[in-house]
N, C-alpha and C positions, 0 to 999 in steps of 0.2 A: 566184363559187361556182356551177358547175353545177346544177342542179335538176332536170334534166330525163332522163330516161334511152330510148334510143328503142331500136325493134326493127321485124325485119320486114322489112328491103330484100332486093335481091335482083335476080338477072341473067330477064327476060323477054321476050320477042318482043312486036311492035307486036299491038294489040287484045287481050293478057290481062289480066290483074286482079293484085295485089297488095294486102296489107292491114298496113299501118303502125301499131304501138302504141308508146306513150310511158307512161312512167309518173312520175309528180309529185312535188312534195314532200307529204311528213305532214301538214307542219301549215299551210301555204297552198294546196293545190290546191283549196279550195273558196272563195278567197276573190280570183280573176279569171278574165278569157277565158284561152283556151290556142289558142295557134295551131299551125299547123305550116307551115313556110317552106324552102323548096330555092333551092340555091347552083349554079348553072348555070356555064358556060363564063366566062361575063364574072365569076366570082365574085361579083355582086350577090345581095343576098336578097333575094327576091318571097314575098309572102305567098301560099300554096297555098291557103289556109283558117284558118279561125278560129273558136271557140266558144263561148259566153258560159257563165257557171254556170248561168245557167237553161236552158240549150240553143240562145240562138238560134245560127247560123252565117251565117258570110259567106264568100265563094268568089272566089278568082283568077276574071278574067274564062276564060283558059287551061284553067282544071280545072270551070267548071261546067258539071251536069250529064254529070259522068263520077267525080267524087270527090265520097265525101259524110263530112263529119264529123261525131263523135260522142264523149260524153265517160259515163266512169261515174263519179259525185263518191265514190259510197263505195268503188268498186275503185282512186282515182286512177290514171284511165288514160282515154287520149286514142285515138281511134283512126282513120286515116283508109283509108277503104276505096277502091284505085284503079283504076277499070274502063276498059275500052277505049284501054289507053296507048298514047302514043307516043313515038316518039323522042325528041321534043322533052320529055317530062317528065323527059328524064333527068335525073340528078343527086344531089346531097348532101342530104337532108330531112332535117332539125330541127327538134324539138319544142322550144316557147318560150312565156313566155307572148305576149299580145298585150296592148297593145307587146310587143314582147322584150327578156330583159334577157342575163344571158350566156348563150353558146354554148356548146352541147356538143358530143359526139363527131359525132353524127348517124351514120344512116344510108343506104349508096349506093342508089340504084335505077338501074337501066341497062334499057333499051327496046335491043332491038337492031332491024333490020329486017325 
């Protein structure tokens, strides 16, 4: 069962910003972390980021200090904001919790150069 609904990708040039929102379920998005994970070339999932219910965060070595994430418990929604991209962030991002359970649709992000 999907849970997750994500929004916000999009085609941009290396060093602009993009901002990724996810939105949760009802009646569990207050009760774990929520991450957000991209599907690259090799199809593997790497975790981009992750968020606790009290706010901590933890950060792909890859995206820190360029993406920072954030959660609102009573808007359930995720968001992660991504600044100075590159190429290499390209790909399929997926809002999950963390661990993650299934997958949903995601959404692309494309770095051109």
């Amino acid at each position: 069962q999907v849970q997750f609904v994500e929004s916000g990708g999009g085609l941009v040039q290396v060093g602009e910003s993009l901002k990724l929102s996810c939105e949760g379920p009802e009646k569990t998005f207050n009760l774990d972390s929520v991450g957000w994970y991209r599907q690259g070339p090799k199809k593997n999932y790497e975790l981009v980021a992750a968020v606790s219910i009290m706010g901590t965060t933890t950060y792909g070595e890859a995206v820190k200090g360029r993406f920072t994430i954030s959660r609102d418990n009573a808007k359930r929604t995720v968001t992660l904001q991504m600044n100075s991209l590159k190429v290499e962030d390209t790909g399929l991002y997926y809002c999950n919790w963390y661990p993650p359970g299934n997958w949903g649709q995601g959404t692309q992000v494309t770095v051109s150069p």
